[in-house]
gemmi code that builds the backbone of each chain (N, CA, C; Angstrom):
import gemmi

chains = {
    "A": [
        ("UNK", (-2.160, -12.345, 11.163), (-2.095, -11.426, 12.306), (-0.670, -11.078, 12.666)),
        ("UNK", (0.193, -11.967, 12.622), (1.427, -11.742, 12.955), (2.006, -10.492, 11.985)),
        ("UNK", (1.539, -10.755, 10.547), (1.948, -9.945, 9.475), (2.106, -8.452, 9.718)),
        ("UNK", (0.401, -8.206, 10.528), (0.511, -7.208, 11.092), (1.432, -6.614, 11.966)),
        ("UNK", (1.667, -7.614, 12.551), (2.382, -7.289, 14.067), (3.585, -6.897, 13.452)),
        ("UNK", (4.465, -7.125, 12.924), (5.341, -6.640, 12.145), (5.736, -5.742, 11.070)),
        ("UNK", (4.088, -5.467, 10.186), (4.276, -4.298, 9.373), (3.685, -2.871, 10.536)),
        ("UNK", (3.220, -3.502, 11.338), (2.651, -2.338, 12.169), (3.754, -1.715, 13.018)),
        ("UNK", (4.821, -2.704, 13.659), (5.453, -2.253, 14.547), (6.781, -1.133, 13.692)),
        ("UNK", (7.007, -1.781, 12.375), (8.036, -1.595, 11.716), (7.823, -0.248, 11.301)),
        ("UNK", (6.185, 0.207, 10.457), (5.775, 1.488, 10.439), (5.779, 2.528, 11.479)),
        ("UNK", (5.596, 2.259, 12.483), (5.174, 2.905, 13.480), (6.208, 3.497, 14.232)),
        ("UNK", (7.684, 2.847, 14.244), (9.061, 3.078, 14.465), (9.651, 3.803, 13.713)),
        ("UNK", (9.843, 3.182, 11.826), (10.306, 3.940, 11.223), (10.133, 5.015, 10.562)),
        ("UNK", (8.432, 5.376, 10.623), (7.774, 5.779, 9.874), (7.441, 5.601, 8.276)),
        ("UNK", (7.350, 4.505, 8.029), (6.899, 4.060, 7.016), (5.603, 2.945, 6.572)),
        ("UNK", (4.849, 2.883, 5.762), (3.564, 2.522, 6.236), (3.796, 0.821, 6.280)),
        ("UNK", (4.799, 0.748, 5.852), (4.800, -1.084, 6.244), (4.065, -1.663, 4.859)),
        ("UNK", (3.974, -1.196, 3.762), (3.225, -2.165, 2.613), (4.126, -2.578, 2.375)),
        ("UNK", (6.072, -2.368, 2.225), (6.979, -2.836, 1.905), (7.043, -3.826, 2.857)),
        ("UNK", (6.250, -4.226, 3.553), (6.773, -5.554, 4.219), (5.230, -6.564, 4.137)),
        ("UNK", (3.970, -5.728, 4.385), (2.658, -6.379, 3.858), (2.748, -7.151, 2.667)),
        ("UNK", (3.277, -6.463, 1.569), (2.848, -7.151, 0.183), (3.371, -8.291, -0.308)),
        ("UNK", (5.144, -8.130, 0.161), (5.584, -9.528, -0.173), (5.040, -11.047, 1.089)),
        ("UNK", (4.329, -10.360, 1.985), (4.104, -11.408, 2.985), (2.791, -11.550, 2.678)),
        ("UNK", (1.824, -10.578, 2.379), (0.425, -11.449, 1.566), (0.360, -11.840, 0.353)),
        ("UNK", (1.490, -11.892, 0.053), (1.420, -13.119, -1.624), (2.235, -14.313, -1.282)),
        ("UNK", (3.147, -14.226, -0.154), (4.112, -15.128, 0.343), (2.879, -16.241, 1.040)),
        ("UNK", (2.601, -15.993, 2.184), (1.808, -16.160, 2.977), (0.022, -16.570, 3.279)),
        ("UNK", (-0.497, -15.478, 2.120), (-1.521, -15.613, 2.320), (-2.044, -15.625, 0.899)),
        ("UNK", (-1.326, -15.983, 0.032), (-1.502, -16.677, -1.538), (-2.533, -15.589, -2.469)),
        ("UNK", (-2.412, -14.183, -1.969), (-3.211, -12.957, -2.293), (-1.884, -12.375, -3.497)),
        ("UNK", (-3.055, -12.452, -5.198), (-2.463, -12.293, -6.033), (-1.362, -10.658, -5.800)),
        ("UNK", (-0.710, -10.692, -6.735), (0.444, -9.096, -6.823), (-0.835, -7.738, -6.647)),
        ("UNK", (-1.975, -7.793, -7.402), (-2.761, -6.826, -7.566), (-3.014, -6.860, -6.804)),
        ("UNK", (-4.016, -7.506, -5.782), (-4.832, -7.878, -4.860), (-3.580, -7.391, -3.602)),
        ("UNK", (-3.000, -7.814, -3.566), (-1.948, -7.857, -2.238), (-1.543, -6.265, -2.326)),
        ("UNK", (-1.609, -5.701, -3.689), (-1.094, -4.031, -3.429), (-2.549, -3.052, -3.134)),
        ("UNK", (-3.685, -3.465, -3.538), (-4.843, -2.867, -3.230), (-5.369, -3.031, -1.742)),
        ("UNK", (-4.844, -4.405, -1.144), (-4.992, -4.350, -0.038), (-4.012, -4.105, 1.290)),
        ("UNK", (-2.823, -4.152, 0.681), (-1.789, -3.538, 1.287), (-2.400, -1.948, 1.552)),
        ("UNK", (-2.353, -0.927, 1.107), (-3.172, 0.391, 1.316), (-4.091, 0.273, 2.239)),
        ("UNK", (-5.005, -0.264, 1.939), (-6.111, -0.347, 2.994), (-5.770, -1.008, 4.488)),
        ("UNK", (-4.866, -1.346, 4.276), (-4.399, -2.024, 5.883), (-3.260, -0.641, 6.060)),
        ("UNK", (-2.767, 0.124, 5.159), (-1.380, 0.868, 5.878), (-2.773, 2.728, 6.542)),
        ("UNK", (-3.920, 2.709, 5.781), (-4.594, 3.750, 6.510), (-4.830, 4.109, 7.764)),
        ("UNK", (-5.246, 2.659, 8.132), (-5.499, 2.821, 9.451), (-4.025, 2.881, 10.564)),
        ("UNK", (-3.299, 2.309, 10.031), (-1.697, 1.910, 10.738), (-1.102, 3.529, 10.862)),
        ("UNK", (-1.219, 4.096, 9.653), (-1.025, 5.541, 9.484), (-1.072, 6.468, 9.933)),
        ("UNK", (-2.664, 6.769, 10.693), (-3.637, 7.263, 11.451), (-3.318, 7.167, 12.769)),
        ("UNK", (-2.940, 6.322, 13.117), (-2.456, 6.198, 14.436), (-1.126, 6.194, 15.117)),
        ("UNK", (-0.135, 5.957, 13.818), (1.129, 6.203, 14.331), (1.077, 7.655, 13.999)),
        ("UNK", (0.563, 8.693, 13.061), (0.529, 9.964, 12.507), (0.319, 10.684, 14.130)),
        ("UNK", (-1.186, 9.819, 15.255), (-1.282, 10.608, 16.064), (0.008, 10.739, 16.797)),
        ("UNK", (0.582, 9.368, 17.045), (1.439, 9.912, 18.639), (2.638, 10.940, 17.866)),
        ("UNK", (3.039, 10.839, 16.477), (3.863, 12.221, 16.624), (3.354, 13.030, 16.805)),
        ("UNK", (2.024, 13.374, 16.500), (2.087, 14.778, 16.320), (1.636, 15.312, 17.873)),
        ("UNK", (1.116, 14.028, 18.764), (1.327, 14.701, 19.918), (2.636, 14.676, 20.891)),
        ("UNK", (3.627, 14.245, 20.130), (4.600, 14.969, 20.307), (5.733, 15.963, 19.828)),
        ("UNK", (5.002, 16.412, 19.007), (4.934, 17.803, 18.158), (5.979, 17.350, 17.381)),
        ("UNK", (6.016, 16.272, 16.777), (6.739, 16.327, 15.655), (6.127, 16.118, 14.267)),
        ("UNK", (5.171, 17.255, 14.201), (4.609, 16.871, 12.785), (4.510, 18.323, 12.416)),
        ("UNK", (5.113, 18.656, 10.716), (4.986, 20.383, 10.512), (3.761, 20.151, 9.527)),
        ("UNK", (2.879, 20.767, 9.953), (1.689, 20.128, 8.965), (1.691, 21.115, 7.634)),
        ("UNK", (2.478, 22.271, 7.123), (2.415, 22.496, 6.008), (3.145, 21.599, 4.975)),
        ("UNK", (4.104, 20.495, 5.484), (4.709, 19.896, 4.631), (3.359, 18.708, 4.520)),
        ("UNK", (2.891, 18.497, 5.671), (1.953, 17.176, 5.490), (1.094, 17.514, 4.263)),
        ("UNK", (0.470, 18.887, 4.076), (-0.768, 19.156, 3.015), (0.019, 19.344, 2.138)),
        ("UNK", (1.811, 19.529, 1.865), (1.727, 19.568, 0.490), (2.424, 18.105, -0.070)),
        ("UNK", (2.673, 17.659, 1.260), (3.373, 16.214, 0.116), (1.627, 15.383, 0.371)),
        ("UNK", (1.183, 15.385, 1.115), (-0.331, 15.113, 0.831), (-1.362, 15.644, -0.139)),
        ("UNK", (-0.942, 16.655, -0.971), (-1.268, 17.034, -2.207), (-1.137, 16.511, -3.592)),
        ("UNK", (-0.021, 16.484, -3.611), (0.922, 15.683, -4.453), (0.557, 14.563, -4.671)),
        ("UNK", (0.723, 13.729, -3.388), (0.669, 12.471, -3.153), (-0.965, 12.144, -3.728)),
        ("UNK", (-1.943, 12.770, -3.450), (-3.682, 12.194, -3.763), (-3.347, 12.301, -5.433)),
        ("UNK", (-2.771, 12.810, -6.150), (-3.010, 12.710, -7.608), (-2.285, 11.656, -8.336)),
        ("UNK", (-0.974, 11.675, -7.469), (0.080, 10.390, -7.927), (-0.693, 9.282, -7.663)),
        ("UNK", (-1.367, 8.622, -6.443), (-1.785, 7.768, -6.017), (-2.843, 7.275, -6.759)),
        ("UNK", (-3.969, 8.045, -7.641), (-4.490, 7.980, -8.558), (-4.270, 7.150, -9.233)),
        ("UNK", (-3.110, 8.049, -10.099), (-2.229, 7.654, -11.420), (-1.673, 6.327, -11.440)),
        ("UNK", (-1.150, 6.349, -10.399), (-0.233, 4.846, -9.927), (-1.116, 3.509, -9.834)),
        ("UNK", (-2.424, 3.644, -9.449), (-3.566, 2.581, -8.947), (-3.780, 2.133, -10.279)),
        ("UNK", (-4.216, 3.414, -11.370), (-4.925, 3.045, -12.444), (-3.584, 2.392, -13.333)),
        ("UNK", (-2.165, 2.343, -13.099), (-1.116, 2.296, -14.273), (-0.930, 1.066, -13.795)),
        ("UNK", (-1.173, 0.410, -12.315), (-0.483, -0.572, -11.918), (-0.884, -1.986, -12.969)),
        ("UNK", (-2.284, -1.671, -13.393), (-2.729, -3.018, -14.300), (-2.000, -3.247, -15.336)),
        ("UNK", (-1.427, -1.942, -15.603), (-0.527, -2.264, -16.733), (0.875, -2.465, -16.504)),
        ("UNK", (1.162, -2.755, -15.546), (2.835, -2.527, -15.798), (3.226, -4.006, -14.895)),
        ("UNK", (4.637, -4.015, -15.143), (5.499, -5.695, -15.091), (6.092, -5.312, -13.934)),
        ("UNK", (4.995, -5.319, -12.577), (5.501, -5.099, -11.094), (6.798, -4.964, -10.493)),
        ("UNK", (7.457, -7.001, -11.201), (8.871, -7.095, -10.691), (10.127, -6.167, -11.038)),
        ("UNK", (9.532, -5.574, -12.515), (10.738, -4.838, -13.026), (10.593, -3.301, -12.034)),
        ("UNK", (9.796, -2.780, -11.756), (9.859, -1.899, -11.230), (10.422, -1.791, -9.530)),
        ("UNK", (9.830, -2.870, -9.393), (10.177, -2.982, -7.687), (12.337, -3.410, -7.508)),
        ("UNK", (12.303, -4.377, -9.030), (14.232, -4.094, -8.940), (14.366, -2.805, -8.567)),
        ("UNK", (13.924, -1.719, -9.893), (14.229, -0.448, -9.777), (14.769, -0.074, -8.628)),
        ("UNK", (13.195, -0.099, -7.845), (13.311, 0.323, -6.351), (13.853, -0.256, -5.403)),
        ("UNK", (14.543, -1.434, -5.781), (15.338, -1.947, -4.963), (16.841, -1.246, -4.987)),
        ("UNK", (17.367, -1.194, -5.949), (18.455, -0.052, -6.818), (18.383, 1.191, -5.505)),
        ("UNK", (17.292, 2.239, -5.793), (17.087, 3.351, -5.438), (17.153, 3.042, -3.302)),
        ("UNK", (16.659, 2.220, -3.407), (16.221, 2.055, -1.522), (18.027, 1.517, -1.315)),
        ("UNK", (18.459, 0.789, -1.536), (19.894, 0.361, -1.425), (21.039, 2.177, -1.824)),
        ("UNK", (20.935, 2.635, -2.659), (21.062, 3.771, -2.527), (20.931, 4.935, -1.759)),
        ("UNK", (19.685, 5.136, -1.668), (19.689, 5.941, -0.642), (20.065, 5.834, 1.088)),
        ("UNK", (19.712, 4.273, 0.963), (20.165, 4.048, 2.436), (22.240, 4.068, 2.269)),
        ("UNK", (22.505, 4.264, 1.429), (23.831, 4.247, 1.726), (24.161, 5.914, 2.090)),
        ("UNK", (23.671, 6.638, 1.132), (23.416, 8.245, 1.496), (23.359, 8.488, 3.378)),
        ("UNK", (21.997, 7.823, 3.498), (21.815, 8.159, 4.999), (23.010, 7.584, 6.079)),
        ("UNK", (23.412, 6.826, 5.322), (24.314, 6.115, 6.774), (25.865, 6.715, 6.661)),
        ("UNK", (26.174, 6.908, 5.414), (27.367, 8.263, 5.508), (27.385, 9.651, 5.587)),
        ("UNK", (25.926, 9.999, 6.388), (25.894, 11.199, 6.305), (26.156, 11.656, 7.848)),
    ],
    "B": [
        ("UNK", (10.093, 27.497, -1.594), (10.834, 26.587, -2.642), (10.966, 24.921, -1.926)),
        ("UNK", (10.844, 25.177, -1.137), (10.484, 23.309, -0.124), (9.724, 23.092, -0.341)),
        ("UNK", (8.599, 24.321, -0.618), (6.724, 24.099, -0.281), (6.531, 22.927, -1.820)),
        ("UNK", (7.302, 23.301, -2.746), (7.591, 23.169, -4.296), (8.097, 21.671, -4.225)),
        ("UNK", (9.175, 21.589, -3.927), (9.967, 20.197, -3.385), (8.853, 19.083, -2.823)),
        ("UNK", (8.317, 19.860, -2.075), (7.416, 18.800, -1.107), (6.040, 18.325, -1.833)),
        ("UNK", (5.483, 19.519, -3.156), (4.848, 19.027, -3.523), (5.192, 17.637, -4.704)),
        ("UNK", (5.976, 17.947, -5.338), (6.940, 16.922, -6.297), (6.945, 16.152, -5.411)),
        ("UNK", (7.415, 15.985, -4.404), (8.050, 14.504, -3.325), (6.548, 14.094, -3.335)),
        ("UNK", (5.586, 14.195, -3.118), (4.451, 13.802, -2.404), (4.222, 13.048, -3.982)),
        ("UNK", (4.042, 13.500, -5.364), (3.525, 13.385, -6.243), (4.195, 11.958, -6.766)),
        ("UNK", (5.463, 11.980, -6.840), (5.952, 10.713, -6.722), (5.996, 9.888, -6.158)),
        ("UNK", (6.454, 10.269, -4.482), (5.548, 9.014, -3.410), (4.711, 8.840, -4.172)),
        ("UNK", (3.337, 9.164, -4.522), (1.563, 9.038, -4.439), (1.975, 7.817, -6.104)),
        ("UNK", (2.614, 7.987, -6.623), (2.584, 7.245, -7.957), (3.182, 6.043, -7.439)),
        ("UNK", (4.636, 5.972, -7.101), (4.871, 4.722, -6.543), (4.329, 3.750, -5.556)),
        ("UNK", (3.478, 4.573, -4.980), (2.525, 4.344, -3.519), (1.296, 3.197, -4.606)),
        ("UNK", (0.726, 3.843, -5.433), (-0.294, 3.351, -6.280), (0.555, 2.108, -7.075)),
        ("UNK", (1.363, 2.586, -7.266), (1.518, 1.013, -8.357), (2.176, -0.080, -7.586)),
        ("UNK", (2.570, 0.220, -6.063), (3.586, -0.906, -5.506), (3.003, -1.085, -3.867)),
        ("UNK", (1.960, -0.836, -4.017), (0.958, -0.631, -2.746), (1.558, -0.649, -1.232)),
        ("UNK", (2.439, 0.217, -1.263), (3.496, 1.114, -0.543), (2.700, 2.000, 0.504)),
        ("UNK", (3.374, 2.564, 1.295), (2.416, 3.889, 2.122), (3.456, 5.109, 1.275)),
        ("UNK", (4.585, 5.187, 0.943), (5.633, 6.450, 0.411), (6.648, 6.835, 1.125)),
        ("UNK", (6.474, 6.243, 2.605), (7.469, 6.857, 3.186), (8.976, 6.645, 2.724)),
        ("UNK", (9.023, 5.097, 2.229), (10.901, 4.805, 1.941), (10.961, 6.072, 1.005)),
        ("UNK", (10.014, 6.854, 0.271), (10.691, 8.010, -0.744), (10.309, 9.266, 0.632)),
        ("UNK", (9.252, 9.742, 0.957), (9.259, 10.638, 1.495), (10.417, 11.064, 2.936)),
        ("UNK", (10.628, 10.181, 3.650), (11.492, 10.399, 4.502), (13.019, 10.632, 4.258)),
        ("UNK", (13.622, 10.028, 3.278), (14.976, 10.689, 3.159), (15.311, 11.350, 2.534)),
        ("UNK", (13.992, 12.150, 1.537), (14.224, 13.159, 0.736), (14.224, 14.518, 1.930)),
        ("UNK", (13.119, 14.427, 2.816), (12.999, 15.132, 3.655), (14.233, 15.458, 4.322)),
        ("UNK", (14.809, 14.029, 5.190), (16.260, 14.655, 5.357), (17.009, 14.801, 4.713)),
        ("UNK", (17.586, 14.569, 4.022), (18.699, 15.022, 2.894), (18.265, 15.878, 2.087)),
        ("UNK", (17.249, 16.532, 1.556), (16.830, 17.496, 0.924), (16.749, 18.846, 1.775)),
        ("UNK", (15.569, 18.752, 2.535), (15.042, 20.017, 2.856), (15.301, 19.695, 4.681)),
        ("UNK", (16.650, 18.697, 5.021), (17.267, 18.910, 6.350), (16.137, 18.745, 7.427)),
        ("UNK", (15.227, 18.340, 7.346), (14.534, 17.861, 8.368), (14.777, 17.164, 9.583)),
        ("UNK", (14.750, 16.850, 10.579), (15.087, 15.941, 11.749), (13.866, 14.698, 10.887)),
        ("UNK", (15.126, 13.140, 12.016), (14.445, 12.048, 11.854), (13.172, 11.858, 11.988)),
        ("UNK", (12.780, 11.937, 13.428), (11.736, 11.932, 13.824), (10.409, 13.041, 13.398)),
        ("UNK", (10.493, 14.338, 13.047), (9.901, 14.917, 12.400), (9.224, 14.812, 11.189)),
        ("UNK", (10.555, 14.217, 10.154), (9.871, 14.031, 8.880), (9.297, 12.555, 8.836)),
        ("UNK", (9.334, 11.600, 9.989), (8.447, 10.165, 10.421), (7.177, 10.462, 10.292)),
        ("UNK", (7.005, 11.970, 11.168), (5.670, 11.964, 11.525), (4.651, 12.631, 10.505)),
        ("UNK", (5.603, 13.923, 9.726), (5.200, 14.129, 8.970), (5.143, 12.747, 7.427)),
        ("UNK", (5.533, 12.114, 7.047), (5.447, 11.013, 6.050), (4.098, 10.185, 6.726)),
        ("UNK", (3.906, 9.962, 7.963), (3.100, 9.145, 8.249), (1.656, 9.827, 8.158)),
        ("UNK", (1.491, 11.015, 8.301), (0.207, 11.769, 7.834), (-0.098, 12.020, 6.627)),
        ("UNK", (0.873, 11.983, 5.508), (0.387, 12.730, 4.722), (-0.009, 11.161, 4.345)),
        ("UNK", (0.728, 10.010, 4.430), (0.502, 9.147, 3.928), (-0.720, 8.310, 4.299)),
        ("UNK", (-1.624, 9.414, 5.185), (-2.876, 8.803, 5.544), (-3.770, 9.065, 4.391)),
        ("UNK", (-3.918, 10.040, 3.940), (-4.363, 10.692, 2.826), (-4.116, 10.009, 1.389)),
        ("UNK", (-3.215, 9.636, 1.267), (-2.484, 8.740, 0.397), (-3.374, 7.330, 0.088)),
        ("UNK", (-3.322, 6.133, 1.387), (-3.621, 4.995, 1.388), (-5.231, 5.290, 1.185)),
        ("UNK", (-5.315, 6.508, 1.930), (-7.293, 6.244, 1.549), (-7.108, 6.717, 0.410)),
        ("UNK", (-6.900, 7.232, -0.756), (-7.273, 7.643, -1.613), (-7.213, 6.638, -2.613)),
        ("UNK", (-5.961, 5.823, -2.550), (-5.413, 4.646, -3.010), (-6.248, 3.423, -3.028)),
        ("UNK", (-6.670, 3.191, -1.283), (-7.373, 2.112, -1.580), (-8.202, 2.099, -2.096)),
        ("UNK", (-9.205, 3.140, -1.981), (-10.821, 3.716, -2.477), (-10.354, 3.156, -4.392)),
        ("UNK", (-9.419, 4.033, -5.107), (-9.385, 3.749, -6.366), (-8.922, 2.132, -6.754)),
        ("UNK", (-8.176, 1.264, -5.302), (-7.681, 0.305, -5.760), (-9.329, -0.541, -5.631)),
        ("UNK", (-9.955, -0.013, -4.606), (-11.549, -0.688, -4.119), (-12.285, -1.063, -5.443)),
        ("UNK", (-12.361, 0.353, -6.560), (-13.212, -0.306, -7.339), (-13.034, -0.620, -8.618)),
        ("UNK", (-11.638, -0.851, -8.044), (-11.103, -1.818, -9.363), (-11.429, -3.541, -8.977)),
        ("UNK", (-11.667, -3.556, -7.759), (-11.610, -4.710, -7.342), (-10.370, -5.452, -6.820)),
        ("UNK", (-9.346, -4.434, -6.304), (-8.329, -5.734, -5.857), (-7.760, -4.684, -4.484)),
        ("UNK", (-9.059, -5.208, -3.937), (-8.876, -4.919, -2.172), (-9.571, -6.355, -1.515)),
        ("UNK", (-9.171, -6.988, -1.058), (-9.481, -8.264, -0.441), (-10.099, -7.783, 1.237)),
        ("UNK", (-11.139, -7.078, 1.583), (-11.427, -7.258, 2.886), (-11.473, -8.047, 3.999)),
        ("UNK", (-11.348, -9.532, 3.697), (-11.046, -10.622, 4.916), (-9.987, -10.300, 5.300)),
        ("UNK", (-8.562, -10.071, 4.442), (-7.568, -9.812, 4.930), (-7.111, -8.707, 5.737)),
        ("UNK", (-7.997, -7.466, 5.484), (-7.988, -6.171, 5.846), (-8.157, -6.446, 7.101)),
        ("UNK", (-9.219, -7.347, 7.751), (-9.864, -7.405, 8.399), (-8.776, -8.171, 9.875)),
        ("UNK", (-8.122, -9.185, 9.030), (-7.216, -9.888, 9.745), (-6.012, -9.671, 10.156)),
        ("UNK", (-5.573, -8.516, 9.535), (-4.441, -8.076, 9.641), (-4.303, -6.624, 10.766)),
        ("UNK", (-4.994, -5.765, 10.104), (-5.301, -3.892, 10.571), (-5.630, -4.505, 12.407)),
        ("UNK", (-5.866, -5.075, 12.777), (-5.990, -4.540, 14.787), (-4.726, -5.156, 14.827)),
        ("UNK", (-3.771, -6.244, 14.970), (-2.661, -6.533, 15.528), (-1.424, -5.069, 14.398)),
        ("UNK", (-2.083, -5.029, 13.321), (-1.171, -3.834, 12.811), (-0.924, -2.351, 13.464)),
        ("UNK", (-2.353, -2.005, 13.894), (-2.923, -0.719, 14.573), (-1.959, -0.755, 15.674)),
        ("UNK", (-2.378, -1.971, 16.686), (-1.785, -2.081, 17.969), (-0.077, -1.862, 17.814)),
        ("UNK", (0.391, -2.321, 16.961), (1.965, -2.439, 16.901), (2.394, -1.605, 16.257)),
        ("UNK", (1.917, -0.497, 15.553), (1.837, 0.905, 15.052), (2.347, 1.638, 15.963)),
        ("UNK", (1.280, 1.631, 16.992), (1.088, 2.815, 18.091), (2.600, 2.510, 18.705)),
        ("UNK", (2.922, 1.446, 19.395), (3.666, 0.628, 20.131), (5.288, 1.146, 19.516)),
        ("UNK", (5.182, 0.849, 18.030), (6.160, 1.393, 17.332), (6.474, 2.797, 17.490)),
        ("UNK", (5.242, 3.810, 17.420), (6.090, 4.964, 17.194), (6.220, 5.284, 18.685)),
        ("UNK", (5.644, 4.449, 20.009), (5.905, 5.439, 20.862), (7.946, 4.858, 20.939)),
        ("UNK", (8.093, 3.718, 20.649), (9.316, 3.560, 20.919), (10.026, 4.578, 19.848)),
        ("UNK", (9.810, 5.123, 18.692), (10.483, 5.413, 18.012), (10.840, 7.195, 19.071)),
        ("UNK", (9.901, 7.309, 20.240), (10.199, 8.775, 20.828), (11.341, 8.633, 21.736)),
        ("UNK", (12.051, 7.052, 22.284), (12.708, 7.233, 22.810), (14.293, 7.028, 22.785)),
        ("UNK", (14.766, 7.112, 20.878), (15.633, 7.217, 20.283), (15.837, 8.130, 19.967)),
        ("UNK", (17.807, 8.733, 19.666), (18.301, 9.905, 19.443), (17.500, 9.920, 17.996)),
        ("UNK", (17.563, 10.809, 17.022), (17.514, 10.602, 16.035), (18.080, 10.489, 14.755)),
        ("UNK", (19.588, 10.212, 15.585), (21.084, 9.650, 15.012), (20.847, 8.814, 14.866)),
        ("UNK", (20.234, 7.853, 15.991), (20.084, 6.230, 16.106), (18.747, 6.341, 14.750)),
        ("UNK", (17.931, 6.663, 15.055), (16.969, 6.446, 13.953), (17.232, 6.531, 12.923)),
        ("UNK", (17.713, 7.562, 12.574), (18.134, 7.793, 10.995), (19.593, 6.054, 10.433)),
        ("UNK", (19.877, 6.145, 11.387), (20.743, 4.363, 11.052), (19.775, 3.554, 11.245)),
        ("UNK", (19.221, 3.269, 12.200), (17.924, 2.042, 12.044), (16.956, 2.213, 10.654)),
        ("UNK", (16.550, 3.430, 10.082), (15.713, 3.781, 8.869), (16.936, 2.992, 7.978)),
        ("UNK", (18.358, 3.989, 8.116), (18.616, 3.216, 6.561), (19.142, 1.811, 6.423)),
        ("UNK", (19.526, 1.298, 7.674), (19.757, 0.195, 8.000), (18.638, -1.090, 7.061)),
        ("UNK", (17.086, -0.412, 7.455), (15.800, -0.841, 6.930), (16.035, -0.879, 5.741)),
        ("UNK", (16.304, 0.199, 4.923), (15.943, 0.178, 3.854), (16.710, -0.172, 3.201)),
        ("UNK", (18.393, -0.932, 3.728), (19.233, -1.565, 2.602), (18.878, -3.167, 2.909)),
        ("UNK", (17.920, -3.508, 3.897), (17.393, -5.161, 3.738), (16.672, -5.083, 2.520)),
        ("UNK", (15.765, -3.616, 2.681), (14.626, -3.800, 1.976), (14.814, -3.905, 0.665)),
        ("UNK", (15.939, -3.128, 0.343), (16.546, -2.903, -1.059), (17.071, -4.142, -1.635)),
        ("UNK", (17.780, -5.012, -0.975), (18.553, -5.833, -1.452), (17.292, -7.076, -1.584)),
        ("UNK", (16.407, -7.264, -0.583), (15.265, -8.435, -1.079), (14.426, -7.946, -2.108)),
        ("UNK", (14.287, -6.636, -2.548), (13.715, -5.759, -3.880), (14.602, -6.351, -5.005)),
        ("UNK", (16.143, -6.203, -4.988), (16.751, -6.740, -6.075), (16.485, -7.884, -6.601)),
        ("UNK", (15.992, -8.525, -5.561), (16.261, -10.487, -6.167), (14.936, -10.633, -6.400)),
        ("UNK", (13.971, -9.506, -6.222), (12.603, -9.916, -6.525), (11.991, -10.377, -8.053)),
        ("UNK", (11.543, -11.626, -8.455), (11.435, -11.752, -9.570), (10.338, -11.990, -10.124)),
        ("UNK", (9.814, -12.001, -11.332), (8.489, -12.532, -11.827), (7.717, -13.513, -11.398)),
        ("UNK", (6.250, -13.076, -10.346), (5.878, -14.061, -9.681), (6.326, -15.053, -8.375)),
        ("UNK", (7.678, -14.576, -8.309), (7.937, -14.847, -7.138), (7.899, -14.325, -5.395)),
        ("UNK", (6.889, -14.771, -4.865), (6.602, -14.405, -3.840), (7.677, -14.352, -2.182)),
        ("UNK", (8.263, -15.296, -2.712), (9.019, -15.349, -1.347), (10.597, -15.488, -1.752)),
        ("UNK", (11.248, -14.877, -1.299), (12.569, -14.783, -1.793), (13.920, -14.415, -0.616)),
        ("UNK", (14.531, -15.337, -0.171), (15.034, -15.008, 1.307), (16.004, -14.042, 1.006)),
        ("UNK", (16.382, -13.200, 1.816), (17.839, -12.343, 1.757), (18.931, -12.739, 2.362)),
        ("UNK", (18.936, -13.910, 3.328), (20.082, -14.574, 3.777), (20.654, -15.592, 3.264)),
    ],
}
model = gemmi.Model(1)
for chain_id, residues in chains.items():
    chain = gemmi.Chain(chain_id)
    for i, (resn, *xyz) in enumerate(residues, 1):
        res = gemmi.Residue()
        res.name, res.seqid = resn, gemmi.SeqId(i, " ")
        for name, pos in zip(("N", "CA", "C"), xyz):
            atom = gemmi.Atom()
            atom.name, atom.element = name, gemmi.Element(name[0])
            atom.pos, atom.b_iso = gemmi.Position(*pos), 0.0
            res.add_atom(atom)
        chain.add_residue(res)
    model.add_chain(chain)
structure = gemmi.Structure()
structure.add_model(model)
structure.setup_entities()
């Protein structure tokens, strides 16, 4: 519960759905294999989503033609990604993205 | 030509989203600003919708593969929901100077406990 309390609050602030903080804490924590912890990571960031999605947009910060097209995009990748995940060597990818997130956050903070 | 951008951004979120059971935003939000100049708070809200669309589609395909654990869903999603809401209303009462440093602030913890992440290893401190 706490897990929540923290991927929820963290999403809901930064706008991000919080599986980057769910997944390593339900395999840490709650001994829920890499697969298992990313299939259910999703299903806990929908609902988290849904509800932080409302209060922007009732405060009009949501342009919803960008929502339907990176929400376009996004339903086919998400697909692709579910069905590839059985195959692929998690940790090497998530370095990757460790690379890329350390990066870009340097972008944002000298900008 | 954003409309174009945004569909690519979404398509990659949606892949990394699927294999690292992510919602997309660490990609969708700073492409938004630094790409196509969006405000902080705007492209929050927008990442957080589209990425509703996203997780259901995700989980549904992760569902019948079998690696959605519902007890946990179960145990986690109301104290998550609640601290969601809680979150973004605080996120309305920051410049979105301050936000955009608190985001990347986030995402160079997040980055740097991503680096040391290793095979099977679940817990890995950053301090």
């Amino acid at each position: 519960m706490a897990t929540g309390a923290v991927a929820g609050l963290v999403a809901g602030f930064l706008g991000i759905g919080g599986g980057i903080i769910l997944v390593p804490m339900m395999v840490a924590l709650l001994g829920l294999s890499e697969y298992k912890a990313h299939g259910t990571s999703l299903a806990i960031i929908a609902p988290i989503s849904i509800i932080g999605a409302t209060v922007y947009a009732v405060r009009g910060d949501i342009n919803w033609t960008f929502v339907t097209a990176i929400g376009a995009g996004s339903i086919f990748g998400v697909i692709a990604g579910a069905k590839l995940m059985m195959k692929m060597p998690g940790f090497r990818l998530r370095q990757l993205f460790g690379l890329y997130t350390i990066a870009i956050a340097t972008l944002l903070l000298l900008r | 030509m954003d409309i174009l951008i945004a569909v690519a951004l979404g398509s990659a979120a949606g892949l990394l989203s699927g294999v690292l059971g992510i919602g997309g935003g660490t990609i969708t939000i700073p492409v938004m600003v630094l790409v196509l100049n969006l405000e902080q708070h705007e492209a929050q809200g927008i990442a957080l919708a589209a990425m509703f669309l996203t997780a259901l589609v995700g989980s549904y395909t992760h569902y019948r593969q079998g690696n959605v654990k519902m007890g946990t869903v179960f145990l986690i999603a109301p104290s998550a929901i609640a601290f969601s809401y809680l979150g973004a209303w605080a996120a309305g009462k920051v410049t979105p100077e301050w936000l955009t440093r608190a985001f990347a602030i986030a995402l160079l913890l997040i980055g740097i406990r991503m680096l040391f992440f290793k095979r099977g290893d679940g817990v890995v401190s950053t301090n």
